[in-house]
C-alpha positions in Angstrom: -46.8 22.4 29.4 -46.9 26.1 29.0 -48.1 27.0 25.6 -45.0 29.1 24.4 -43.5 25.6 25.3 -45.8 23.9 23.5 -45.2 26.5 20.4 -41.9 25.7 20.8 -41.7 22.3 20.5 -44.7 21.7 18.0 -42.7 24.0 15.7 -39.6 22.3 16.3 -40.8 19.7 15.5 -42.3 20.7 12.1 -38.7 22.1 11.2 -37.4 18.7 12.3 -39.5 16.8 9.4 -38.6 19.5 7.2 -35.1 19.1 7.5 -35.0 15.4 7.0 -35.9 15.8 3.3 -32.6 18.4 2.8 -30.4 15.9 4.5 -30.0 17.6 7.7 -30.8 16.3 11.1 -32.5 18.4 13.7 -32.9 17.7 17.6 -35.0 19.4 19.8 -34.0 20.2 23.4 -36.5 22.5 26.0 -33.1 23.8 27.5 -29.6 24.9 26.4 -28.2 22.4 29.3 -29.9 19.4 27.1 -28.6 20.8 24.0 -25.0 21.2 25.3 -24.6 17.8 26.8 -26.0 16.2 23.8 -23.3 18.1 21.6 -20.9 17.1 23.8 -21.5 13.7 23.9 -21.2 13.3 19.8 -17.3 14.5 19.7 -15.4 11.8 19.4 -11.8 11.8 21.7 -8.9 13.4 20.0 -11.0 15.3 17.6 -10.3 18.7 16.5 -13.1 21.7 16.9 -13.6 25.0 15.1 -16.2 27.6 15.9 -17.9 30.7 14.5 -18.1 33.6 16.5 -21.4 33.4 18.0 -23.7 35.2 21.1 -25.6 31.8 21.4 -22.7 29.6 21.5 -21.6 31.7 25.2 -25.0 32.0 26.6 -26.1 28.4 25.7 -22.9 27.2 27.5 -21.4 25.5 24.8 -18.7 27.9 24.7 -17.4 26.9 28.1 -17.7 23.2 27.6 -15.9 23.0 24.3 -13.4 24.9 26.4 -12.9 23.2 29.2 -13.0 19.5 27.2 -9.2 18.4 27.3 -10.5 15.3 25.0 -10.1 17.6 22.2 -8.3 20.4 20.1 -9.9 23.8 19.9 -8.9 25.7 17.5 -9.8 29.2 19.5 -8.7 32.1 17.4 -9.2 34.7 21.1 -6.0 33.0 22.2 -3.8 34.0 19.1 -0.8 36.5 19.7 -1.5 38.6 16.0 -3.2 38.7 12.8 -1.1 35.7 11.4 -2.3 33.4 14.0 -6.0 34.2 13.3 -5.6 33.5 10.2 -4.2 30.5 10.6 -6.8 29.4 12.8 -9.4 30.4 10.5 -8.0 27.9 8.1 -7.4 25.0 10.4 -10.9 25.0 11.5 -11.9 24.6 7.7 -10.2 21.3 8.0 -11.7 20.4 12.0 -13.3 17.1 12.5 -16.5 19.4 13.8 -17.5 23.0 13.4 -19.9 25.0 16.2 -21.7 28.0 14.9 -25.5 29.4 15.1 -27.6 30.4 12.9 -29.3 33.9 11.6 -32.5 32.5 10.8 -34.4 29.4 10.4 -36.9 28.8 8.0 -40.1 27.1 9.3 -39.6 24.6 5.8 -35.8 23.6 7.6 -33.7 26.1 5.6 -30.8 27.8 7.2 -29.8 31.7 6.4 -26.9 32.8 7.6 -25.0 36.2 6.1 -21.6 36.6 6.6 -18.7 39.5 6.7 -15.8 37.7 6.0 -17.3 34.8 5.2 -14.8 31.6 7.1 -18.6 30.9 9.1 -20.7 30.3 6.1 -17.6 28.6 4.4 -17.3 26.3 6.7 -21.1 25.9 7.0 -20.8 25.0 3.0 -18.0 22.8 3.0 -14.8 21.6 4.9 -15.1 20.5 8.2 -16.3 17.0 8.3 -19.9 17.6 11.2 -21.5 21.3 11.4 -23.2 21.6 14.7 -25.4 24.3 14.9 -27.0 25.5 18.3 -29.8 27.7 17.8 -33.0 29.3 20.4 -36.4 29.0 18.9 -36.2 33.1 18.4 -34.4 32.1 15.0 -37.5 30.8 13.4 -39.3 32.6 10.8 -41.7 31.9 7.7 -39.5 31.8 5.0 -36.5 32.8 3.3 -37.3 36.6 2.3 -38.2 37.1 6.5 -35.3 35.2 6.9 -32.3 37.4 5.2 -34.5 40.4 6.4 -34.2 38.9 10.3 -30.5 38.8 9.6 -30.0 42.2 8.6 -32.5 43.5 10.6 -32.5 42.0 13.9 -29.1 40.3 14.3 -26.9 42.9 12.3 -27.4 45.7 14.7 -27.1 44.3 18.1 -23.9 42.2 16.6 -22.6 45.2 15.0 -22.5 47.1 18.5 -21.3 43.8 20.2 -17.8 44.0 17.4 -17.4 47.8 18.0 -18.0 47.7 14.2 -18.9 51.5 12.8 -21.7 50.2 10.1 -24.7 52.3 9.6 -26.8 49.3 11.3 -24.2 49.7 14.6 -24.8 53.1 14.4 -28.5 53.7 13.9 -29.9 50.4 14.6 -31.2 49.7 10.7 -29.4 48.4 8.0 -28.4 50.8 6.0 -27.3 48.2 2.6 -23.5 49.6 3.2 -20.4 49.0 1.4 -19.0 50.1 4.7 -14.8 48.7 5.2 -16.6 47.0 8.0 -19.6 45.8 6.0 -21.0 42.7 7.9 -23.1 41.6 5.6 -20.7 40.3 2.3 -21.8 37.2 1.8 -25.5 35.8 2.1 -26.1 31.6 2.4 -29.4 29.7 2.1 -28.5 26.5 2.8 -31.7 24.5 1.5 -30.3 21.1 1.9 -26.6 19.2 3.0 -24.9 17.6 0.2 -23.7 14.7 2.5 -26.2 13.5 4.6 -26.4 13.9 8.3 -23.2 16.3 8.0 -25.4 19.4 9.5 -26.9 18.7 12.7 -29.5 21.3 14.0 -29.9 21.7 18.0 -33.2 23.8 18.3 -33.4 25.3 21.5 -36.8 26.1 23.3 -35.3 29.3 24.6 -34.7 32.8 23.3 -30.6 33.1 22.3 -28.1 35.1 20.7 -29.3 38.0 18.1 
């Protein structure tokens, strides 16, 4: 095995053990093809599916296999005719049978850190839908929590602030700026250190480099 490989899945599987003592379960797949399949295999026929807008979720594939499943209702805001219908969709997808995101960071000790704009990601991260899948490349793992809010704002806010057209000082000058900005991306900030109900958050580590 190469030995970024190797780093990959020794670490993986350090986060894995970690995460079993906050209630989470972590898998660990060499390649987003695994990954996907594996997620795919869990939903159960008739179920409905919300997502959080994520880069990872497209590039890993899931995107287009949630979409193309006709086993089960997505509840894909890009399709809605106006502001109304997003929000509705927002809401239903509180309520799904599964939620897909990603994840800003990782923390080698299994904690997740994800920060927010508006907030219906982490909220369904918290509580709601009834299984959390979360697909996320090995580029996601860091040390500990302070590197971890400091890769979100850092490393993921810019590149995502460019990707949403959004006019922050991050978008702008790629470093965080800690706005107030009307199109502030970073409201709300989530350590998730362990899953009230057991097995509820399922982690898919990727040995690959994904998303921001």
């Amino acid at each position: 095995m190469e030995p970024k490989k190797q780093y990959y899945k020794n670490t993986a599987e350090t986060i894995i053990e970690n995460m079993k003592k906050r209630q989470i379960e972590g898998y660990y797949f060499e390649t987003s093809k695994e990954a996907v399949e594996m997620a795919a295999s869990l939903l159960k026929p008739g179920a409905s599916v919300g997502f959080g807008g994520s880069v990872t979720l497209n590039e890993s594939g899931m995107m287009e296999e949630l979409l193309r499943n006709p086993d089960i209702t997505l509840y894909d805001r890009s399709k809605a005719k106006n502001a109304e219908e997003v929000k509705e969709l927002y809401h239903k997808s509180l309520s799904a049978d599964y939620y897909f995101m990603s994840t800003n960071a990782i923390t080698a000790d299994g904690e997740l850190v994800n920060i927010d704009g508006n907030g219906n990601r982490v909220a369904a991260l918290i509580y709601g839908p009834e299984y959390v899948f979360i697909l996320a490349g090995m580029n996601k793992v860091v040390r500990n929590v302070e590197e971890a809010v400091s890769r979100a704002r850092n490393i993921a806010a810019p590149p995502n602030g460019n990707r949403l057209k959004k006019q922050t000082p991050c978008a702008l000058t790629g470093v965080c700026g800690d706005c107030f900005s009307p199109e502030c991306m970073c409201s709300h900030t989530v350590i998730t250190r362990r899953s009230g109900t057991n097995g509820r958050i399922k982690v898919f580590l990727i040995g690959e480099e994904l998303g921001y």
